[in-house]
C-alpha positions in Angstrom: 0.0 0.0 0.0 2.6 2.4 0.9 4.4 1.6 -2.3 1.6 2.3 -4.4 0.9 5.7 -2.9 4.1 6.7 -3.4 3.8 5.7 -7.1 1.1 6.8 -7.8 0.2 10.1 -5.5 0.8 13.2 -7.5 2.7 16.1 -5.5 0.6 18.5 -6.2 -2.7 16.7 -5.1 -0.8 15.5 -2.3 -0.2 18.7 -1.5 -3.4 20.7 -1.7 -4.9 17.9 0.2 -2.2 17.4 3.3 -2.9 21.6 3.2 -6.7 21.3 3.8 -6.1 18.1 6.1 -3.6 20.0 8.1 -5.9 23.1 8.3 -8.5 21.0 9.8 -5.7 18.7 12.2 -5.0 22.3 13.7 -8.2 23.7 14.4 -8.9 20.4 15.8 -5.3 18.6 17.3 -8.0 16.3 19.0 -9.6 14.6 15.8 -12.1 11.3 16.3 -11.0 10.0 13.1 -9.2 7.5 15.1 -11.5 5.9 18.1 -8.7 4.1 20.2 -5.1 4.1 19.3 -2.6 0.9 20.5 1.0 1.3 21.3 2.4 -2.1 21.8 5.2 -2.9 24.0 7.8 -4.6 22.0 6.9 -7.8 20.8 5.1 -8.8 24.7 4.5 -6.1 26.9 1.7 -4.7 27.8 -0.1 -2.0 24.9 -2.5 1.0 26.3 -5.3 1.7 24.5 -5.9 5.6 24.0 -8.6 8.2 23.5 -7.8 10.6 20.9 -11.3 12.4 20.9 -9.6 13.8 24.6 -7.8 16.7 23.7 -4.4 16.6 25.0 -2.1 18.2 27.2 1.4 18.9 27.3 2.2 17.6 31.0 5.0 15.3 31.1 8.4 16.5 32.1 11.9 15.5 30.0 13.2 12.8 32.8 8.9 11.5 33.2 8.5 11.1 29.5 11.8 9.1 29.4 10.9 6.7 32.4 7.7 6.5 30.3 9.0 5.5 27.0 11.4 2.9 28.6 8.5 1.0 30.3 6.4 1.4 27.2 9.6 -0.3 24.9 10.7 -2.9 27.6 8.9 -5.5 27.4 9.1 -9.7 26.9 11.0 -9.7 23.1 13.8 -8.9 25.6 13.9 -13.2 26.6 14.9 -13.7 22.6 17.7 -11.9 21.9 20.4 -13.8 23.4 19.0 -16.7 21.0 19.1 -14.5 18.1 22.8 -13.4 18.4 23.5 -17.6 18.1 26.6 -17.7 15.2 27.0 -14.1 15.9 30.3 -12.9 17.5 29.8 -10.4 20.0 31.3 -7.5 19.0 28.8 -7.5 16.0 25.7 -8.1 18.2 26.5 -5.7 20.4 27.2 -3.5 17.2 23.3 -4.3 15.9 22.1 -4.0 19.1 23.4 -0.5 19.6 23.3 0.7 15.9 19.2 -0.3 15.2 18.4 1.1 18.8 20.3 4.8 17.8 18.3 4.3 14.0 15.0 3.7 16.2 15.6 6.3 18.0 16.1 8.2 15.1 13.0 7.4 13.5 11.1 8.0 17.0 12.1 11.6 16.6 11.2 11.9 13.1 7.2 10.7 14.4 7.7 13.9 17.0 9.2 16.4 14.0 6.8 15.4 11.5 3.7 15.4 14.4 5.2 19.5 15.0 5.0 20.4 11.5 1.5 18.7 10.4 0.1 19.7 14.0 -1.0 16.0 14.5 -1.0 13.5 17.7 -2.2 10.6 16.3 -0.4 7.8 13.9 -3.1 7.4 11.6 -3.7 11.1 11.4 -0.5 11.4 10.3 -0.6 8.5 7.8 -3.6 10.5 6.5 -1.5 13.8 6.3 1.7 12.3 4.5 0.6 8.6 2.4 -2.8 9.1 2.0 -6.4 8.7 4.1 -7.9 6.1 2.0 -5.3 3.7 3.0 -4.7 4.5 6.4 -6.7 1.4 7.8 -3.4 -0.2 7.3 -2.5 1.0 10.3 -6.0 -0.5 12.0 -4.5 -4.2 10.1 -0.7 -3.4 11.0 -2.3 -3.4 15.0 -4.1 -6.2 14.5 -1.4 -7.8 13.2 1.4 -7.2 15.7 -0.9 -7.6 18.4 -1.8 -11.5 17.5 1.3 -11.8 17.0 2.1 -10.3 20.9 -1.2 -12.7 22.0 0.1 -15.4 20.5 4.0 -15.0 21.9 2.3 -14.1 24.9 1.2 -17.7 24.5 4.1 -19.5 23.6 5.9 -18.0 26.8 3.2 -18.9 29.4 3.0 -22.4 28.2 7.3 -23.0 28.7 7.1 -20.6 31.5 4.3 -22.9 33.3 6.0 -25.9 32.4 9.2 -25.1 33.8 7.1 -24.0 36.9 5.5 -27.1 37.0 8.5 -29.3 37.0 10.5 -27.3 39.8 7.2 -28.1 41.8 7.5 -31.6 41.0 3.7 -31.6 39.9 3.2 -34.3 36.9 0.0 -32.5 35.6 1.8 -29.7 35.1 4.6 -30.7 32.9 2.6 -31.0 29.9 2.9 -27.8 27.9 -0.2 -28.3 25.4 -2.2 -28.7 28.8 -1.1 -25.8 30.6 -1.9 -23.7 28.1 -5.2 -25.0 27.5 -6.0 -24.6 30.8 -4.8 -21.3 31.7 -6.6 -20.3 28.3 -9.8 -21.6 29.5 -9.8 -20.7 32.9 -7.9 -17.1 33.2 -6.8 -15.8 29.8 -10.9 -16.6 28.3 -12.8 -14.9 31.6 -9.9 -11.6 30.9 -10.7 -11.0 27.7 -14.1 -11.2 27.9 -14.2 -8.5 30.9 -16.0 -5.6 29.8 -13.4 -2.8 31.2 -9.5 -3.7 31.8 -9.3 -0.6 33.8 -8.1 -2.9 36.9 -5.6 -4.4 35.0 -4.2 -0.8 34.5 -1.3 -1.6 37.0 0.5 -4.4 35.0 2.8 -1.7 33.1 5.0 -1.1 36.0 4.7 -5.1 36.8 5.7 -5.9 33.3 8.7 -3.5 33.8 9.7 -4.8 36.9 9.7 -8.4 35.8 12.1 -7.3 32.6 14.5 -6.0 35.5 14.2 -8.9 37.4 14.8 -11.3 34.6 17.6 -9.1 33.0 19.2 -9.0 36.7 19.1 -12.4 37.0 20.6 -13.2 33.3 23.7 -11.1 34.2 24.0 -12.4 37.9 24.1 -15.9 36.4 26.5 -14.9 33.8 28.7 -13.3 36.5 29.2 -15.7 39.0 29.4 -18.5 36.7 26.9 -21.0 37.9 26.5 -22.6 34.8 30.1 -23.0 33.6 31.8 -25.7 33.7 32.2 -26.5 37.9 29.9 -24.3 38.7 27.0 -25.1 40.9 24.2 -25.5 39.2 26.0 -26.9 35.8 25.2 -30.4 36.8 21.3 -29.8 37.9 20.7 -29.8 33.9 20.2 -32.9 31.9 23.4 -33.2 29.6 21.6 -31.8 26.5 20.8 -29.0 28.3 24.6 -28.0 29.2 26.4 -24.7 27.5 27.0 -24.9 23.9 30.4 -22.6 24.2 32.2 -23.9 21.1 30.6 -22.2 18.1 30.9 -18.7 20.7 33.4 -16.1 19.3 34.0 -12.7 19.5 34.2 -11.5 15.8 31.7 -14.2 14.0 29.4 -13.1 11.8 26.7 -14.6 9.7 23.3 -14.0 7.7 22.0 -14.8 10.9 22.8 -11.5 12.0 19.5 -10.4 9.8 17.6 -12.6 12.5 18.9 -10.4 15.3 18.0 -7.5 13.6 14.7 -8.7 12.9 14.4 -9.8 16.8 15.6 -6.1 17.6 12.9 -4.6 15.3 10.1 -6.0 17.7 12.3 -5.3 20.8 12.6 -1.8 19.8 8.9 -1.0 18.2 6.9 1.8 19.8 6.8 3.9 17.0 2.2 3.9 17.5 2.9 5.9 20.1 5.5 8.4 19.4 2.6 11.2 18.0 0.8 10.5 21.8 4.6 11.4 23.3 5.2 14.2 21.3 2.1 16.0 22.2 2.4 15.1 25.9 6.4 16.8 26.4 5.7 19.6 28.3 7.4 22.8 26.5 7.7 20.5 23.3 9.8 21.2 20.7 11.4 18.7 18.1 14.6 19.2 19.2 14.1 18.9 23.1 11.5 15.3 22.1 14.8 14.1 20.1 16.8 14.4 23.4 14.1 12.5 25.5 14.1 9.9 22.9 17.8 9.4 22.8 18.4 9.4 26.6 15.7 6.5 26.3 17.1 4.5 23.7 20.1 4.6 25.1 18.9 2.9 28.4 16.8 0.1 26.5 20.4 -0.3 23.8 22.4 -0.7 27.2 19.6 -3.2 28.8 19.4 -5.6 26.0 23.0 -5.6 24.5 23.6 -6.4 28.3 21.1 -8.6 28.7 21.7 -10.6 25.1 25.5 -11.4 25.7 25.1 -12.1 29.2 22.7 -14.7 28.4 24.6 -16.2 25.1 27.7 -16.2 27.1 26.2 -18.3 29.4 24.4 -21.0 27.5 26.4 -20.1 23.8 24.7 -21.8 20.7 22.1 -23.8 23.1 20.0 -20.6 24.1 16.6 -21.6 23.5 14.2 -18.5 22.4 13.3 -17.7 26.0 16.4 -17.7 27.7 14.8 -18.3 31.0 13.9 -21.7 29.6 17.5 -22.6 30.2 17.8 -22.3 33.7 17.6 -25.0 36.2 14.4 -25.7 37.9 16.6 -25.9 40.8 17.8 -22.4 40.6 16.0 -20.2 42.8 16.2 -17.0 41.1 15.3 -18.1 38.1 11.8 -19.4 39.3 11.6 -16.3 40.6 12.0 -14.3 37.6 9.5 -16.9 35.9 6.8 -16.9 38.1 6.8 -13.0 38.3 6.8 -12.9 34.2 4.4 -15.8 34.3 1.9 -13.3 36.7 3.0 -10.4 34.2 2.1 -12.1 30.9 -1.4 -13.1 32.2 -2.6 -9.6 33.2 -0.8 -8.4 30.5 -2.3 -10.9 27.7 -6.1 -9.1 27.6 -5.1 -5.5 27.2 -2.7 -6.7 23.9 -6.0 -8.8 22.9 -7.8 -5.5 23.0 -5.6 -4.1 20.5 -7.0 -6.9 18.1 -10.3 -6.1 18.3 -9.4 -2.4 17.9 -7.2 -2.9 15.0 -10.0 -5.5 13.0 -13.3 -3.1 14.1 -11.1 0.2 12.9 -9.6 -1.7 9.9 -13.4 -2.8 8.9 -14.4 0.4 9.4 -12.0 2.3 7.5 -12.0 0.1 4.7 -15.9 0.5 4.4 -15.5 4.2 4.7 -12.9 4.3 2.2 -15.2 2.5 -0.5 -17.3 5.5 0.0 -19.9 4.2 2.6 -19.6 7.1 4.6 -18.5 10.4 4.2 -16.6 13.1 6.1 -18.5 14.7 8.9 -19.9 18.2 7.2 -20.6 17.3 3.8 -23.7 16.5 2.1 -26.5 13.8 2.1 -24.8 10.5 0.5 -25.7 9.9 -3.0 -26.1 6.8 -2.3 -28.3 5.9 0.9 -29.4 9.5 1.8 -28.6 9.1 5.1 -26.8 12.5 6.7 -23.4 11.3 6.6 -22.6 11.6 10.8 -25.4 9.0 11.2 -24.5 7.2 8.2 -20.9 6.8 9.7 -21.6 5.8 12.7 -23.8 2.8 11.0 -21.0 2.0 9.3 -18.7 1.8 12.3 -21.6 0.0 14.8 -21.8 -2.6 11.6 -18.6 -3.6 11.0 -17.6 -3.8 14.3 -20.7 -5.1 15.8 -19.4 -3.6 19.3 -21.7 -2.4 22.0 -21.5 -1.7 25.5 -22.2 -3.8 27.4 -20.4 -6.4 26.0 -23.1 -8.4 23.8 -23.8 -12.5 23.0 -22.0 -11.7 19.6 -19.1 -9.6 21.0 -18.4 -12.5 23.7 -18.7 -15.3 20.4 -16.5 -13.1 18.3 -13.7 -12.8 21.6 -14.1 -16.7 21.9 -13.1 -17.4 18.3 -10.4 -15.1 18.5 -8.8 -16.5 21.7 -9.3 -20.1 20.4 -7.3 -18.6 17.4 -4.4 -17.4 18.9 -4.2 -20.6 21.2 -4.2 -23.2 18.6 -1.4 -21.1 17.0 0.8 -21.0 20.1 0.3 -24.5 20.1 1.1 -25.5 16.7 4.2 -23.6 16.8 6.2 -24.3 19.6 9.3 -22.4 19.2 8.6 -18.5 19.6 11.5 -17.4 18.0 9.6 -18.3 14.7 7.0 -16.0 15.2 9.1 -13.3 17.0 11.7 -13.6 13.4 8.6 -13.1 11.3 6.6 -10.4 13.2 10.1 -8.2 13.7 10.8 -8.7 10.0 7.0 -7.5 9.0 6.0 -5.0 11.1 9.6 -4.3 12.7 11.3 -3.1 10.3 7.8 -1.1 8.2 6.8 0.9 11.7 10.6 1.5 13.1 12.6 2.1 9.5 10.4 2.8 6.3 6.8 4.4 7.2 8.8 7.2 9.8 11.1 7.9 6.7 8.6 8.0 4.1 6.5 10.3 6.5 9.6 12.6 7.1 9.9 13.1 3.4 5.9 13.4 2.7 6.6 15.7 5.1 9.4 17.7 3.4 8.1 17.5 0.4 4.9 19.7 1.2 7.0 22.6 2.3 10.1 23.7 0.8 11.3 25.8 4.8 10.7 22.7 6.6 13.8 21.3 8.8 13.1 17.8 7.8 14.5 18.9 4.4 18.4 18.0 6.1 17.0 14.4 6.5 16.1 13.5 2.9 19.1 11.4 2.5 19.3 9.4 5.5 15.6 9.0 5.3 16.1 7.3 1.4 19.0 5.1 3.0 16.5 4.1 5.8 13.9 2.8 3.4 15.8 0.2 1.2 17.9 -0.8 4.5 14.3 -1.4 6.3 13.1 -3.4 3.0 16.4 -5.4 3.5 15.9 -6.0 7.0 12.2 -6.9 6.5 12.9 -9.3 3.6 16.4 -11.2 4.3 16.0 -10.9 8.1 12.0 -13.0 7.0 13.7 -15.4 5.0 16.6 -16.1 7.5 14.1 -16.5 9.9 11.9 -19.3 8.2 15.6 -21.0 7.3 16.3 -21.4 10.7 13.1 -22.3 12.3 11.9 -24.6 9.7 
């Protein structure tokens, strides 16, 4: 879709009609257009689901917006990167680690620059603004999308989590891993999702946070005192397959795996939904002072999982499994720790990133619909077609395609059912989460964090000649095709090593 706009969309229509849009975007920063808006904690944390029709206010401080982008970006893809740096030395992981979280962080600050300029604070507003409105319920999809994806990791990790739990208890019925999570699907994860408000679960951000922490702390503590090496005291509570793979470890190594790291990183770092929302929250915001924010913040979560991801691999080499904390003993007490706080974490967590599927499918139906010309903008005439005064006509639209009502009715509960059945059978049928991790970071990775920000910068630039984003055209055309490459070779080496 993006391709084809930029095709096919003639400058000057593009334009007059970004002028108009941005008219409107600034006599109204608080625009409905968009009913609820997902930022998704990379690749398992927990999203939060936003109001745009509430006008906002700049009230976050420089040091409070940072604290709040780090706990928004750390989240669960942070147990797969020490598997993805396997044949990788590690000066070259730490090298992708570092470089792709200083190019998100780049891109995060283009969102903020581009959201100053167009006087937006919403993604799909901007989409609208810079690639075109008929096509921005690809953003509604590209939620949808990451967030099964999330649901479905989220998946994958309770079932090893709870089976590793379940055989340091010593309980038999809980060492099958098809049964645990069939039953904590049925009897919590089901009963969540079909709660009509999550405002209870509200608290799990800081939890998720603090279990990251906890599970990074105990991956370098490990690593440090060397209870896994060879001696050490926990070495021999592991079967023998399950010992340290040290050979193939080396310190300048490198391989078309390394496209599987980035891909891993492109989930581990993905925000991007929610830089607008950011932006328009810095108090006294300018782009220059929202860059700074971003960068201090990046620079924390670059330091956290380049720490985190050669701790780990140094400890286990090419045997890291694609939750690291799989690896550990069931014998070691801090790491039952860490998993039964990130088991708790993953289960509160799980229903807010299911809400972001409903979101994205109901908004991606609706916008689709409207875009065939269903329903027109609010102000114009009578439809042609039906009649109907086009405010009641859209919200007909929206109440049919996403069949949503408060409170919560026989066919919302059927459609939530279906949809958690879905995600389950997935995370069953594939049991390795790396897979879908690889695949997700490649898809939506490297669009949200690399290309769309770049092709928005120089929409962006393109509509006026003064604007400062003009000294980014050519980093922004090198971001695209390297974001293609990612996307592509870092998919491809992903199938060829999980298949």
């Amino acid at each position: 879709v993006v391709l084809a706009n930029l095709c096919l969309g003639g400058t000057a229509s593009r334009a007059s009609h970004a002028a108009s849009s941005r008219k409107s975007a600034l006599s109204n920063p608080g625009d409905g257009r968009l009913a609820s808006h997902l930022a998704t904690r990379s690749g398992g944390a927990s999203p939060e689901t936003v109001d745009l029709a509430v006008p906002l206010k700049p009230t976050s401080k420089p040091a409070t917006l940072a604290f709040n982008l780090i706990n928004n970006v750390a989240g669960a893809g942070l147990l797969t990167l020490s598997a993805g740096m396997v044949g990788i030395g590690y000066l070259p992981a730490g090298a992708i680690g570092v470089g792709l979280g200083l190019v998100s962080a780049y891109t995060f600050s283009l969102i903020g620059a581009c959201c100053e300029e167009l006087g937006v604070d919403d993604f799909r507003g901007l989409w609208s603004l810079t690639i075109g409105e008929k096509s921005s319920f690809t953003i509604d999809l590209a939620i949808a999308f990451n967030c099964v994806a999330v649901c479905v990791i989220y998946s994958g990790l309770i079932a090893d989590i709870s089976t590793s739990l379940g055989q340091s208890l010593g309980g038999a019925l809980f060492q099958s891993r098809s049964l645990n999570l069939m039953a904590t699907t049925g009897v919590v994860l089901l009963p969540l999702c079909l709660l009509k408000s999550l405002a209870a679960l509200g608290f799990t951000s800081l939890m998720g946070l603090g279990a990251v922490l906890l599970t990074a702390g105990v991956v370098i503590k490990r690593f440090l005192d060397g209870s896994y090496a060879p001696g050490g005291a926990l070495l021999e509570t592991l079967e023998a397959s399950q010992h340290p793979a040290l050979e193939g470890a080396s310190l300048l190594g490198i391989s078309g795996k390394a496209f599987v790291l980035a891909s891993n990183l492109g989930l581990a770092y993905i925000a991007h939904y929610n830089a607008p929302r950011m932006y328009s929250e810095l108090e006294g915001r300018t782009a220059a002072k929202f860059s700074k924010v971003v960068k201090s913040a990046f620079a924390v979560l670059a330091f956290l999982y380049v720490s985190v991801m050669i701790a780990g691999h140094a400890t286990f080499g090419d045997a890291t499994l694609s939750n690291v904390l799989s690896n550990y003993s069931g014998s070691d007490p801090l790491a039952v720790l860490a998993r039964g706080c990130t088991l708790v974490s993953l289960i509160v967590g799980y229903p807010l990133a299911f809400c972001g599927i409903i979101d994205g499918l109901r908004g991606a139906a609706a916008g689709i619909l409207t875009s065939q010309g269903l329903s027109e903008p609010p102000g114009s005439e009578p439809s042609p077609r039906s009649g109907v005064p086009p405010k009641r006509l859209k919200a007909a639209v929206i109440e049919a395609a996403s069949g949503f009502a408060w409170p919560s009715s026989m066919a919302d509960d059927l459609q939530r059912l279906l949809l958690v059945m879905a995600v389950m059978a997935t995370a069953l049928s594939v049991t390795d989460i790396g897979l879908v991790v690889g695949i997700t970071g490649s898809v939506i990775g490297a669009s949200i964090v690399y290309v769309l920000p770049s092709v928005m910068a120089l929409r962006t630039a393109q509509m006026n000649p003064a604007s400062s984003l003009n000294a980014h055209k050519n980093v922004c055309r090198a971001l695209i095709p390297l974001g293609a490459a990612i996307g592509a070779v870092g998919a491809a080496e992903t199938l060829k090593a999980y298949l």
